[in-house]
C-alpha positions in Angstrom: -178.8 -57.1 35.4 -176.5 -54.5 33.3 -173.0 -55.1 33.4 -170.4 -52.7 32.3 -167.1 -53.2 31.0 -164.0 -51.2 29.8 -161.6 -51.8 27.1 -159.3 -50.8 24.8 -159.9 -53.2 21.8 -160.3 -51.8 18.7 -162.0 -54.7 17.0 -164.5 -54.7 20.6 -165.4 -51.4 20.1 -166.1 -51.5 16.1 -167.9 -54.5 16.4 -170.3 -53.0 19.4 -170.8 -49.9 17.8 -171.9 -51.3 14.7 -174.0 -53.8 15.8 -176.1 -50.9 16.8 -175.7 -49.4 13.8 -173.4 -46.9 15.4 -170.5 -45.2 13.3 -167.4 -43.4 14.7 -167.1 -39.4 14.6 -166.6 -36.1 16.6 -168.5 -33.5 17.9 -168.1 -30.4 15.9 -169.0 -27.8 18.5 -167.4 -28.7 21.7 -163.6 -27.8 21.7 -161.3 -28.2 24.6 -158.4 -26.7 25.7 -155.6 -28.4 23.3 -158.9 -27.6 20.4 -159.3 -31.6 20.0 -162.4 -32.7 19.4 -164.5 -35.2 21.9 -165.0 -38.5 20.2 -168.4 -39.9 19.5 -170.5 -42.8 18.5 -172.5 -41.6 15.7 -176.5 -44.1 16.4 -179.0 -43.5 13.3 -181.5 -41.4 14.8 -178.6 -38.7 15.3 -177.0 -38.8 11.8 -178.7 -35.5 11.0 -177.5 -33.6 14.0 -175.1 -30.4 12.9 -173.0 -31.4 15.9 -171.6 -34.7 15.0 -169.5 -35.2 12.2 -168.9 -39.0 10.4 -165.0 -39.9 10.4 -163.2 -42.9 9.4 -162.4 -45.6 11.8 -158.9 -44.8 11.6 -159.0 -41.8 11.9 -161.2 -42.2 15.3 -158.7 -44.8 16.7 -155.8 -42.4 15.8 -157.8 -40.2 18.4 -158.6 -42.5 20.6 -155.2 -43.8 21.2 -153.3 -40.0 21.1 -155.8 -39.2 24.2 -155.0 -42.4 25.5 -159.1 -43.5 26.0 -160.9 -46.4 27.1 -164.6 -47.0 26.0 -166.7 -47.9 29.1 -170.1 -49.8 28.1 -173.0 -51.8 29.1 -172.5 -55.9 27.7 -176.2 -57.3 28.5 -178.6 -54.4 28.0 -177.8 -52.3 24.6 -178.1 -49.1 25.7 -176.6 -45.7 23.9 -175.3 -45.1 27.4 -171.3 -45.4 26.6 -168.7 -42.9 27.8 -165.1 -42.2 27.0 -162.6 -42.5 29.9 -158.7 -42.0 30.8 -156.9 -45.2 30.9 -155.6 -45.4 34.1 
């Protein structure tokens, strides 16, 4: 059975992205209203795509705590199923 979780944690979220092989970055063509652009995790098969741009991991967390995210994502079943949320 999948179970989801939510946190905050830096070093949580590094170390699950890259144990996927996933790297931190941003989506080049989506903008939003203050022109910020949405975080992503970056998984090998979608290195190529025009979209998504590589960025450090500071640089990412510098994002991610401005907006004030949380990473919500499955802890038993890998899946690329992840999404960014509001702390609240």
């Amino acid at each position: 059975m999948a179970t989801n979780a939510t946190t905050t944690e830096h070093t949580t979220i590094r170390q699950w992205a890259e144990k996927h092989n996933g790297v931190p970055g941003v989506i080049e063509e989506a903008t939003t209203a203050n022109d910020s652009r949405p975080l992503a995790i970056i998984w090998p098969e979608n290195r190529s795509d025009a979209n998504l741009r590589e960025i450090s991991w500071n640089t990412f967390f510098d994002h991610f705590e401005l907006r004030q995210l949380a990473l919500s994502y499955n802890t038993t079943d890998f899946k690329k199923d992840y999404e960014f949320v509001t702390r609240g």
